[in-house]
C-alpha positions in Angstrom: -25.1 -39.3 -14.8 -26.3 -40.2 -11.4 -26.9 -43.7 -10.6 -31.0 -44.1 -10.0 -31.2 -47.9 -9.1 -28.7 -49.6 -6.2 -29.1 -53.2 -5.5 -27.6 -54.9 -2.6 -27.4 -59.1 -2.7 -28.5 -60.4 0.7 -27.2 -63.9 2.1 -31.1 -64.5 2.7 -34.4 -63.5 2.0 -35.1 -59.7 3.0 -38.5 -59.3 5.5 -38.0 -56.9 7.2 -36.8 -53.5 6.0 -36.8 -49.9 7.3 -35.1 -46.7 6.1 -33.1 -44.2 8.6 -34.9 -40.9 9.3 -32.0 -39.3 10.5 -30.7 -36.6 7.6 -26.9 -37.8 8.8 -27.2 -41.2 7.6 -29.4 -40.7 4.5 -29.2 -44.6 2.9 -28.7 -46.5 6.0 -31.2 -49.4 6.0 -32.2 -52.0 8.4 -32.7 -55.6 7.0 -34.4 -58.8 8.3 -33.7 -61.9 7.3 -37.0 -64.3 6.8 -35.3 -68.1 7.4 -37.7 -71.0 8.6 -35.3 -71.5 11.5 -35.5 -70.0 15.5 -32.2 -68.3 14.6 -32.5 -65.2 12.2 -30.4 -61.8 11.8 -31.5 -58.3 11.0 -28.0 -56.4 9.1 -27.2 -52.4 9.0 -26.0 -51.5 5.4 -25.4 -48.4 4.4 -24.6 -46.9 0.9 -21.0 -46.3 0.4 -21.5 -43.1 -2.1 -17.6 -43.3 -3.6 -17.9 -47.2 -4.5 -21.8 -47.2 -5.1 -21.9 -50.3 -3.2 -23.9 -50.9 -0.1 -21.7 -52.2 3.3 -22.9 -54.2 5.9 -22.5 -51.6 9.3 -23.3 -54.2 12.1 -25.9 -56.4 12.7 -27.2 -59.3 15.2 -28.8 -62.6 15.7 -33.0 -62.2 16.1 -35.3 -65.1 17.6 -37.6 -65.7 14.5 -37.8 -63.8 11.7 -38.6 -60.2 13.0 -42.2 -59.8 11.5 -41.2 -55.8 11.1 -38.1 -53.6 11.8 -38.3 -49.7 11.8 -36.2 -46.6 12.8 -36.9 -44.3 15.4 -38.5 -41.2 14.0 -35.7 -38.8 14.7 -34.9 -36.8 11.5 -32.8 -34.2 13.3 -30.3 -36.9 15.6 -31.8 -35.4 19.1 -32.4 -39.1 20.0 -30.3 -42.2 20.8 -29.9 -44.0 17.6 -32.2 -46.8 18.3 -34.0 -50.0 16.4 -37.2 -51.8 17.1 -38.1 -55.2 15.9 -40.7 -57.8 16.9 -41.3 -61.3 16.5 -41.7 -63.3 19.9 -41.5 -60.2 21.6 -40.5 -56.1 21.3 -36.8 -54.8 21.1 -35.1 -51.6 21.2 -31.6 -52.0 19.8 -29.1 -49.1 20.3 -26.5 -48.3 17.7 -23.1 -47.2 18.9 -20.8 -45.3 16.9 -21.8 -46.8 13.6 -20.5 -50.0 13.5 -21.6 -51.8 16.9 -25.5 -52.9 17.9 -26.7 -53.9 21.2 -29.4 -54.8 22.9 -31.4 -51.8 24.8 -34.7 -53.0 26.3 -37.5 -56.5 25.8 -40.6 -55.5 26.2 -42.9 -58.0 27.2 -46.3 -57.8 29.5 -46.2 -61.3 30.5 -42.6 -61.6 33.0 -44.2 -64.7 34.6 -45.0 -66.6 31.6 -43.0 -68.5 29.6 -45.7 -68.1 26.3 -46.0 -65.1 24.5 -48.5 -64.3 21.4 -45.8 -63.4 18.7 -46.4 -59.8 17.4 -47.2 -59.3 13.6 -46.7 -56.0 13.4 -45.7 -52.1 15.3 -45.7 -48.3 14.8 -43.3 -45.8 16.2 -44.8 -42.4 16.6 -43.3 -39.9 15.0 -44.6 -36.8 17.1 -43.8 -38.3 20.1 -40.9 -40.9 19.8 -41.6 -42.3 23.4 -45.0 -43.9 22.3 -44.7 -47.5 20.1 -47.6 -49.4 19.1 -47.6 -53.0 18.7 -50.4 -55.3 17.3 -50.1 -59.5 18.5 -52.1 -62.0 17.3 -53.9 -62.8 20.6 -56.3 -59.9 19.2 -53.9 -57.2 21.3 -52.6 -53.7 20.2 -50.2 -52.9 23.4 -48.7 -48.6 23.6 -45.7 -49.2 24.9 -43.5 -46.2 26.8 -39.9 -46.9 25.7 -38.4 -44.6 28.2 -39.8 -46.8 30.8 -40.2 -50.3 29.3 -43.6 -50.1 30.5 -46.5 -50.8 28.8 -49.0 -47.7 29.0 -52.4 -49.9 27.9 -53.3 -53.0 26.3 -56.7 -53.2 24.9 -58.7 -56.2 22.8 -58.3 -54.5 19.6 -60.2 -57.1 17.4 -62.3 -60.3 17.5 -59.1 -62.0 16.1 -55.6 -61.9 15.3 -54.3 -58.1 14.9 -51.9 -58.2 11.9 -51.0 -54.5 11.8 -51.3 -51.1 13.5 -50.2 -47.7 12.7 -50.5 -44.1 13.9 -52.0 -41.3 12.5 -50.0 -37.5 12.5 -50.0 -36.3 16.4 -49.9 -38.9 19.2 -53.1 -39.8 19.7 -55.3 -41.4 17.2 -54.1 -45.1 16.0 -55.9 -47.9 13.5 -55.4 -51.5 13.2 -56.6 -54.1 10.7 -56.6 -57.8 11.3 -58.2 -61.4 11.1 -61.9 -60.2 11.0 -61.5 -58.4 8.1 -62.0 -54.9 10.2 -60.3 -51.5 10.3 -60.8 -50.2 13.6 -59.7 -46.5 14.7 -58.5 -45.6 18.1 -58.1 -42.4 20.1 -55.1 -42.6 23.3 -57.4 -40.0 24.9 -60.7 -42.2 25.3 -59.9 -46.1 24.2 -63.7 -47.1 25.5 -64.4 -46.7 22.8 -63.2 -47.4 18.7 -64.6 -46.4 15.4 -65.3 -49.8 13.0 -63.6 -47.5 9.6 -64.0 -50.2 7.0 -65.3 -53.8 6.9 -64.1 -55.9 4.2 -67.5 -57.8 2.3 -66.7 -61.4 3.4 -64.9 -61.0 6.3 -61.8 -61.2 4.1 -58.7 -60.3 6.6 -56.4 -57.2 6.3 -53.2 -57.7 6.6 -51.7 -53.9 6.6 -52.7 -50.4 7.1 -50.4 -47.2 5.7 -52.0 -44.0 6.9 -51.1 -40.7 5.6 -49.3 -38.7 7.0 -49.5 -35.6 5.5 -53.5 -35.8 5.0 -54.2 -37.4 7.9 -58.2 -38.8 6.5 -56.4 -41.2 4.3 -55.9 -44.2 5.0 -54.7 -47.6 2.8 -55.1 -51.1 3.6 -54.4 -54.4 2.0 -56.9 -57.9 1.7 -55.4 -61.1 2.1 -54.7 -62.6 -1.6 -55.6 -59.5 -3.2 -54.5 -57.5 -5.8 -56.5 -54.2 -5.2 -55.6 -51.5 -2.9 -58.3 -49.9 -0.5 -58.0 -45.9 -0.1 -60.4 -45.1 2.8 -61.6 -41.4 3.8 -62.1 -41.7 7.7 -64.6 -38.9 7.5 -66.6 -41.4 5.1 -66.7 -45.0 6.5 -67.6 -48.1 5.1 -67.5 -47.2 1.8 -63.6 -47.0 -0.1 -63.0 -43.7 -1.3 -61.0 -45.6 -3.9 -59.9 -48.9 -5.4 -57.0 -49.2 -7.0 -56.5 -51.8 -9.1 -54.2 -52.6 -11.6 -51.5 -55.1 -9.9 -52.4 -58.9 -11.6 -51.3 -60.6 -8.3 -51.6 -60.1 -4.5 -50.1 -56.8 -3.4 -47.7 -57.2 -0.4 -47.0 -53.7 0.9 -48.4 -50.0 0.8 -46.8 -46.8 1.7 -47.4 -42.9 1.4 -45.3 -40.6 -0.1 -43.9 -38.8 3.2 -43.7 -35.6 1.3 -47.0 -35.6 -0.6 -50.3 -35.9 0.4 -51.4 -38.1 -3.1 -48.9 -40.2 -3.7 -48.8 -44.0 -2.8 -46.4 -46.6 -3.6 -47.4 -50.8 -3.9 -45.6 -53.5 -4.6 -47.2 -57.1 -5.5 -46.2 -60.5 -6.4 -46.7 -59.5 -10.0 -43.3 -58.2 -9.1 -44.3 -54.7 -10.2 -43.8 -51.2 -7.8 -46.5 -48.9 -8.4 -46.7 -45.5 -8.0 -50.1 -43.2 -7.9 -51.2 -39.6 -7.9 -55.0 -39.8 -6.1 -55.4 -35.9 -7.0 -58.0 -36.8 -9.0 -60.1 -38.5 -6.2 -63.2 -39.4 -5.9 -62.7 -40.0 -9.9 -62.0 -43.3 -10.5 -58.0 -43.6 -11.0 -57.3 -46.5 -13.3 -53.5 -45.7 -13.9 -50.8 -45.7 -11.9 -48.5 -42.8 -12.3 -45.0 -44.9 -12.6 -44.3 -48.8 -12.8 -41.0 -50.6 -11.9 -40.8 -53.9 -12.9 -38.2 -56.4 -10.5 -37.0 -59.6 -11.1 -39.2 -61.3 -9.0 -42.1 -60.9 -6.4 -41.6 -58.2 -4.2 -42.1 -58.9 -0.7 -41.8 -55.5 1.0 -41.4 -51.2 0.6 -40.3 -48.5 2.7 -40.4 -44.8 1.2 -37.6 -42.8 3.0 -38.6 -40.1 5.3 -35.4 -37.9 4.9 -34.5 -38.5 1.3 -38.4 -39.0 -0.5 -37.3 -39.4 -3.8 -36.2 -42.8 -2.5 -37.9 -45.9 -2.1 -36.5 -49.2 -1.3 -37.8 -52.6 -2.2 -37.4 -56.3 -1.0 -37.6 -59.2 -4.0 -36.3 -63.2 -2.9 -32.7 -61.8 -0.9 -32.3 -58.8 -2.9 -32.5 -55.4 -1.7 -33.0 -52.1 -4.3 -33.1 -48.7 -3.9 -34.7 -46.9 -6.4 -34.8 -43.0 -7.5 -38.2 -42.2 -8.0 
């Protein structure tokens, strides 16, 4: 009988946490520690399939705790085997025969000042792995070229602080939600100008934005202290093409099945992971399709590219994978 739920006990509270894409290391994840101190560490662990534990790989020390770590998308291993976080600033990490970690690049746009605007959140774009996205809270989104440590453009992305950004499918079209309670949409190829998608009522911020990948109109985004989930249709602003609610507290993270375009996953202080079939949309969907219940509010998901019938989940320091 195969095992359908791993759990791995961190020494801290799990942040950040993002899934390998690449099929040859298929449950390698990246954790961040979240510690109210300047010195914080992000850890490698991988699943060690004959003990059915999960091994710490490598890891390093971060400035702050890193407000989002992720992969490169590189399912088939053409790419270095590199790691972004952010926090104070961006970095690329470089992995070296499994169980060594090193710096790569900083990217920052300010070399001459000693301030920076700490970045809440990034995407890495999956069609073209050169391009990265980060959104900063001095109401920024920045497309980084991480071939040349250059920064391609910055634009004012919002009236306030930008809390998260994300790509669509291809490389040009980008979102990002933030203090003003706006979801904004962006095109690479003309950034005049950007399309206002969805305005929460009072001004209520978003925190996070999941778009989908294999639909590409769908999008999903988060209020602050809320426990409904948003399901826009960017053909069909302003107006949600569905609500979903049925968590009892605030929901913390949303992500897309990367195999299926009407599937979503959410996770909520009400310590529950959700998981929805919208194939019934523009019906009402009161239900979700599958609940997990964890011991204790669940911080943050990531779905996993290469192997989708795993999702992984962050509660207090604990870490589980579960078969879905």
């Amino acid at each position: 009988m195969e095992k359908r739920i791993y759990t791995y006990n961190s020494p801290w509270i799990i942040y950040g946490l993002s899934w390998s894409t690449r099929i040859n290391q298929p449950f390698r994840i990246a954790i961040g520690s979240f510690l109210e101190d300047y010195t914080n560490r992000v850890d490698v662990i991988q699943l060690n399939e004959e003990t059915d534990q999960f091994e710490v790989l490598c890891g390093f020390e971060h400035p702050y705790p890193p407000t989002k770590c992720m992969w490169i998308p590189d399912k088939n291993c053409t790419r270095p085997d590199l790691l972004a976080t952010t926090g104070d600033y961006l970095r690329i990490w470089e992995i070296n025969n499994q169980r060594s970690i090193k710096l790569k690049t900083l990217l920052t746009n300010n070399k001459n000042s000693e301030f920076c605007a700490p970045l809440s959140s990034f995407d890495w774009n999956e069609t073209d792995p050169s391009l990265l996205a980060t959104s900063s809270i001095d109401t920024t989104c920045t497309i980084w070229n991480i071939e040349t440590g250059q920064s391609k453009t910055q634009l004012i992305a919002h009236d306030k602080e930008v809390f998260d950004v994300a790509f669509a499918r291809g490389s040009d079209l980008f979102a990002s939600v933030g203090a003003d309670g706006s979801l904004r949409m962006f095109d690479l190829r003309n950034l005049e100008h950007s399309t206002i998608i969805y305005e929460t009522p009072n001004f209520t911020p978003l925190l996070r934005l999941c778009w989908n990948k294999q639909d590409p109109n769908y999008l999903a985004t988060i209020q602050q202290d809320s426990s409904k989930v948003i399901i826009l249709d960017i053909r069909v602003p302003s107006v949600p093409a569905a609500e979903l609610s049925f968590h009892k507290s605030a929901v913390n993270g949303i992500a897309w099945a990367p195999h299926s375009s009407c599937h979503i996953c959410t996770v909520s202080d009400d310590k529950q992971a959700l998981i929805w079939d919208l194939a019934s949309m523009p019906k009402p969907i009161d239900d979700p399709l599958l609940t997990y219940s964890a011991q204790a509010e669940i911080n943050q998901l990531n779905w996993s590219s290469s192997q989708p019938d795993w999702i992984a989940i962050a509660f207090g320091p604990d870490l589980q994978i579960l078969k879905v």
